[in-house]
KOLMARBA-348355 format. One record per residue (C-alpha): chain; residue number from 1; x, y, z; residue in three letters. Coordinates in pm, 1 decimal, padded with zeros to 6 digits. Layout:
<pts>
+-------+-----+----------+----------+----------+-----+
: chain :   n :        x :        y :        z : res :
+-------+-----+----------+----------+----------+-----+
:     A : NUM :        X :        Y :        Z : Ala :
...
+-------+-----+----------+----------+----------+-----+
</pts>
This chain:
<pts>
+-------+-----+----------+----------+----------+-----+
: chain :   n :        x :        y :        z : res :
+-------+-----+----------+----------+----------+-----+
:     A :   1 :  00129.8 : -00393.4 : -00085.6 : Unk :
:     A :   2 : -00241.6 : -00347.8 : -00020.4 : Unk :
:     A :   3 : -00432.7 : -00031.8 : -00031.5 : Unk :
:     A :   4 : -00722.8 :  00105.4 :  00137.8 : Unk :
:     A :   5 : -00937.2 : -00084.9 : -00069.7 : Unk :
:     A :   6 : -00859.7 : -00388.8 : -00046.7 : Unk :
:     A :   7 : -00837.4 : -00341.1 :  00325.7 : Unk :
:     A :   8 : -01171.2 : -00246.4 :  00373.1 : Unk :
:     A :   9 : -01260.0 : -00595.5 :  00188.0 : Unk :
:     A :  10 : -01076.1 : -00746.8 :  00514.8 : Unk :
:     A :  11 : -01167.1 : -00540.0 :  00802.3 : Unk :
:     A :  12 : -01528.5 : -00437.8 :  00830.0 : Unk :
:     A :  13 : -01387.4 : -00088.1 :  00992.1 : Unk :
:     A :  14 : -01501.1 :  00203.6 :  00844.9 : Unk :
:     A :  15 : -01388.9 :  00599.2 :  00902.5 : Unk :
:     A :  16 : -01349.3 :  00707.2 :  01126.7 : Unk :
:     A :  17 : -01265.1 :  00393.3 :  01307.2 : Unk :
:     A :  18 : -01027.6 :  00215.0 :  00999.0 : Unk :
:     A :  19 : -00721.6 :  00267.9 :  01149.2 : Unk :
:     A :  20 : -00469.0 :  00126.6 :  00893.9 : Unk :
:     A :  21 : -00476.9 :  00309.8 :  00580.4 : Unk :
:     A :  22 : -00224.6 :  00061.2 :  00337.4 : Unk :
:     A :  23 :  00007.6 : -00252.2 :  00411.7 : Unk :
:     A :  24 :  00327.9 : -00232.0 :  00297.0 : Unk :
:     A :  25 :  00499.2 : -00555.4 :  00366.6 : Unk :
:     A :  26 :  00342.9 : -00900.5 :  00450.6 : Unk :
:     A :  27 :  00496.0 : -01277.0 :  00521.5 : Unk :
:     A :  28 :  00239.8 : -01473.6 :  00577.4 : Unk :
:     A :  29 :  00200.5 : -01652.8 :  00890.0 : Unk :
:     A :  30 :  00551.6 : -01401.6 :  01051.8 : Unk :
:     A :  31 :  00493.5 : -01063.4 :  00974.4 : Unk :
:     A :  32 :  00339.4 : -00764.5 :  00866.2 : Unk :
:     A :  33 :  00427.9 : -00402.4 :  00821.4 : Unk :
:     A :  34 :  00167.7 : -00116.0 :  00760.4 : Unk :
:     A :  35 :  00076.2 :  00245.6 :  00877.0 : Unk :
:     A :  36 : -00171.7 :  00500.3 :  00966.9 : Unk :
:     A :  37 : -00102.8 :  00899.2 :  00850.8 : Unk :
:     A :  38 : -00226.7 :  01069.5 :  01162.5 : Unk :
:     A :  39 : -00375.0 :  01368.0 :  01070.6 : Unk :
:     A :  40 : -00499.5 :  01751.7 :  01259.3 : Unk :
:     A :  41 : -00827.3 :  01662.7 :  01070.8 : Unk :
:     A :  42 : -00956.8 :  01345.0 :  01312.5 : Unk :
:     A :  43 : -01257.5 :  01396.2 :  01486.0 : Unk :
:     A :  44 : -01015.1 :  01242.5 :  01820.1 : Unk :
:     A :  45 : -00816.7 :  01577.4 :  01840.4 : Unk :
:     A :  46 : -01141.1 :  01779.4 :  01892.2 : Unk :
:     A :  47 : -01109.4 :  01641.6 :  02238.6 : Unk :
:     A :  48 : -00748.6 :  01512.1 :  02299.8 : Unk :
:     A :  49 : -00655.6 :  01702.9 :  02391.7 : Unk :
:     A :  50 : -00743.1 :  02075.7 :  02238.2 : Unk :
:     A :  51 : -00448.5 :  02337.0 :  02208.2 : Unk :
:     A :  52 : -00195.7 :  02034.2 :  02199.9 : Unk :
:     A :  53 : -00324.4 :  01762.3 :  02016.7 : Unk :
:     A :  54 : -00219.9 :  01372.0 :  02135.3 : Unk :
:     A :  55 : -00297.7 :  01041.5 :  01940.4 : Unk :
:     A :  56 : -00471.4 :  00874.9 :  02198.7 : Unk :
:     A :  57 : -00282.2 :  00531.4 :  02351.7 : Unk :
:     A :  58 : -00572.5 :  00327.6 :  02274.2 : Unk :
:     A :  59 : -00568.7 :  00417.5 :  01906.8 : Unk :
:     A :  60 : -00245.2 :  00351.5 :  01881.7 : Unk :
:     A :  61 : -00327.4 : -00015.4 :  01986.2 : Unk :
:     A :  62 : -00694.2 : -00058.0 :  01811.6 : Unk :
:     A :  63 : -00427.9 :  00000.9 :  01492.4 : Unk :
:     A :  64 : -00180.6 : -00264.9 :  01585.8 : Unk :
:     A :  65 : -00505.4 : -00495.0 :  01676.3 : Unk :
:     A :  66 : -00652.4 : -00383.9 :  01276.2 : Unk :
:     A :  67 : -00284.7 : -00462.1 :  01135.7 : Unk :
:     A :  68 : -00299.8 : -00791.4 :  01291.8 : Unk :
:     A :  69 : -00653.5 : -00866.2 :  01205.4 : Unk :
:     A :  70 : -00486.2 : -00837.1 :  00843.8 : Unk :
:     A :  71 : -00181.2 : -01069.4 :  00920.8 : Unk :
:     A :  72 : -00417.7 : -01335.7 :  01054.6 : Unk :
:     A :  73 : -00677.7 : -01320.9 :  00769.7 : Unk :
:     A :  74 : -00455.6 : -01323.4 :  00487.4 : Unk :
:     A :  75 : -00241.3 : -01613.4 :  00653.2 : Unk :
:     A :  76 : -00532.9 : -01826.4 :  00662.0 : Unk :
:     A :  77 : -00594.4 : -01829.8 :  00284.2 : Unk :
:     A :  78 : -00973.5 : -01720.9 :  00353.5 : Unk :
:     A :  79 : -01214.1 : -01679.3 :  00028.5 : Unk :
:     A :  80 : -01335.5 : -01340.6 : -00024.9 : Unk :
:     A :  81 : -01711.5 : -01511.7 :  00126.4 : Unk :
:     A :  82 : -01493.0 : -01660.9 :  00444.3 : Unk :
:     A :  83 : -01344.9 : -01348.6 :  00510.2 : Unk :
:     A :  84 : -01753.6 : -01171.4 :  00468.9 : Unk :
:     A :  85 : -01871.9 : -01422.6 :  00714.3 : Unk :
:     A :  86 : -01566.3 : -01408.4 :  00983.3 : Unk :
:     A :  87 : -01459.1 : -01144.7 :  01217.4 : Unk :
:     A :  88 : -01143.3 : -01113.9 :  01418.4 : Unk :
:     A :  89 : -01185.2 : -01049.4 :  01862.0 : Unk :
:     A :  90 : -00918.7 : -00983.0 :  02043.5 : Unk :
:     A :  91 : -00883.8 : -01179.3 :  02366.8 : Unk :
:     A :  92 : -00639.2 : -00977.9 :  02585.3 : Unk :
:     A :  93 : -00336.8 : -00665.4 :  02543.4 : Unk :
:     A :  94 : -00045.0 : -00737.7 :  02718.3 : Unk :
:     A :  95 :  00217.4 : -00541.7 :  02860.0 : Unk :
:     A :  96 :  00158.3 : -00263.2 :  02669.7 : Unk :
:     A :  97 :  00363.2 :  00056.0 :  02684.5 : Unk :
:     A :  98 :  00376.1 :  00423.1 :  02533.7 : Unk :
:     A :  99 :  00686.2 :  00532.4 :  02472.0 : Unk :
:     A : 100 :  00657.9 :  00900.4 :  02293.0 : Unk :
:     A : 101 :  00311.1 :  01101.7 :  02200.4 : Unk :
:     A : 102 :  00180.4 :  01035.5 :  01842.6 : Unk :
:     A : 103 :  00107.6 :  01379.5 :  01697.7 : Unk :
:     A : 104 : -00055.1 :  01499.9 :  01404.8 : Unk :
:     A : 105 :  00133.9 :  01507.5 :  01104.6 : Unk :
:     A : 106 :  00311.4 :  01174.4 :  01192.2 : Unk :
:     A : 107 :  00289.2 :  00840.8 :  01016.1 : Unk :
:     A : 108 :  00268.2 :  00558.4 :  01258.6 : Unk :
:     A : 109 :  00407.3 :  00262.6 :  01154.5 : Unk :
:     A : 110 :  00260.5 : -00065.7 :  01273.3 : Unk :
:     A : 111 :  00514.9 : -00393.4 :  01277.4 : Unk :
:     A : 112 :  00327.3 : -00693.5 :  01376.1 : Unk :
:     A : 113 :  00523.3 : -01042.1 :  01453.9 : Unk :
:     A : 114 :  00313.3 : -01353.4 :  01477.4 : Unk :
:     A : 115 :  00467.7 : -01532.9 :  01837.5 : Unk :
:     A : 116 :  00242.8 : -01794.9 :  01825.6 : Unk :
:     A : 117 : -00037.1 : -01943.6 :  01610.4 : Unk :
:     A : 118 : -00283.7 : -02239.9 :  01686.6 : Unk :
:     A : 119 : -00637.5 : -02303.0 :  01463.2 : Unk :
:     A : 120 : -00818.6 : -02020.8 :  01515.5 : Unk :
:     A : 121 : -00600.5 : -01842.8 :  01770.0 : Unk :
:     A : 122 : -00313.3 : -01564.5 :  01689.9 : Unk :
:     A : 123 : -00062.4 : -01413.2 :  01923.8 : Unk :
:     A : 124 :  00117.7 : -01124.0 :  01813.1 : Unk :
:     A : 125 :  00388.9 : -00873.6 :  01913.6 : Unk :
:     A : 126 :  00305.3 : -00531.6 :  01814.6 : Unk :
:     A : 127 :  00502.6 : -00245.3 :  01785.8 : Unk :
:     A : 128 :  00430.8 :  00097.4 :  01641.4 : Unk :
:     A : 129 :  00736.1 :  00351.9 :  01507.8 : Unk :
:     A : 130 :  00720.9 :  00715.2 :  01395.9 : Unk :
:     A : 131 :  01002.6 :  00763.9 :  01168.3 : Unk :
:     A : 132 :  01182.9 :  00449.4 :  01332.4 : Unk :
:     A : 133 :  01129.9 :  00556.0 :  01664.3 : Unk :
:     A : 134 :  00934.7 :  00324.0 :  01893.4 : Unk :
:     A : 135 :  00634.1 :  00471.0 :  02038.8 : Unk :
:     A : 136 :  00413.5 :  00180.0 :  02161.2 : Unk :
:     A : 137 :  00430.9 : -00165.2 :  02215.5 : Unk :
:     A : 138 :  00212.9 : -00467.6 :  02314.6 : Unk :
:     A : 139 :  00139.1 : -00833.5 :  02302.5 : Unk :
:     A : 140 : -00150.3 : -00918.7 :  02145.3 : Unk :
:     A : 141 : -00393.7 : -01215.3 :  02127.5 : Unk :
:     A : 142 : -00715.3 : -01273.6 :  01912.5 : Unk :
:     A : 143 : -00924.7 : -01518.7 :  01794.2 : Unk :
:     A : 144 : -01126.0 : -01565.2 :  01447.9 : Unk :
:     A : 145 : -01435.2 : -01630.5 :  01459.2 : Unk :
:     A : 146 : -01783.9 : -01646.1 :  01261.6 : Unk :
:     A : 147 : -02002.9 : -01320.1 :  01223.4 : Unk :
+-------+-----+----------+----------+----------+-----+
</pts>
């Protein structure tokens, strides 16, 4: 498991734009599981919509692209001062689809798959649940790179 904390020491994401608040299962260099409690409280819903509140798409896949930041840094093995001086872009989203609205009050599940990795270069399968319900998928690519 990893917590918020030690997160933060991966990502350099910070509220309100951390989007993975604790890992629950990792392989290294296959898989990861984590999630995100979506709450009425996020500055989003002020404007998505009012009156009938809607995680927006996007979110949904800026988390899967922080959950996979994750996978790919703590496959590599990276020092604490690697991981300081690296940063993870992603390259493209592919074939991504929404499935059901995220609402507040749900905990969205990201379960990332590694498809494909080469050096520096990760491609992933995303897919996002709400009580194991699919809601949003997408393929994923990214690169590591220094700061």
């Amino acid at each position: 498991m990893i917590d918020v904390v030690e997160i933060q020491k991966i990502l350099p994401h910070r509220f309100p734009f951390l989007l993975v608040d604790r890992v629950t299962e990792i392989s290294n260099s296959e898989s990861l599981t984590g999630y995100k409690n979506v709450t009425i409280g996020e500055q989003i819903f002020e404007g998505h919509f009012p009156g009938h509140p809607i995680y927006p798409g996007v979110m949904i896949l800026e988390g899967m692209a922080q959950a996979g930041g994750i996978l790919a840094f703590k496959s590599m093995n990276l020092s604490d001062e690697d991981i300081d001086n690296k940063v993870v872009y992603f390259m493209s989203i592919d074939r991504a689809k929404f499935r059901t609205p995220v609402r507040p009050g749900d905990r969205l599940e990201y379960r990332m798959r590694v498809l494909k990795h080469k050096g520096t270069i990760w491609i992933l399968e995303g897919k996002a649940y709400v009580d194991d319900k699919l809601v949003s998928e997408a393929e994923l690519k990214a690169m590591i790179v220094d700061k």
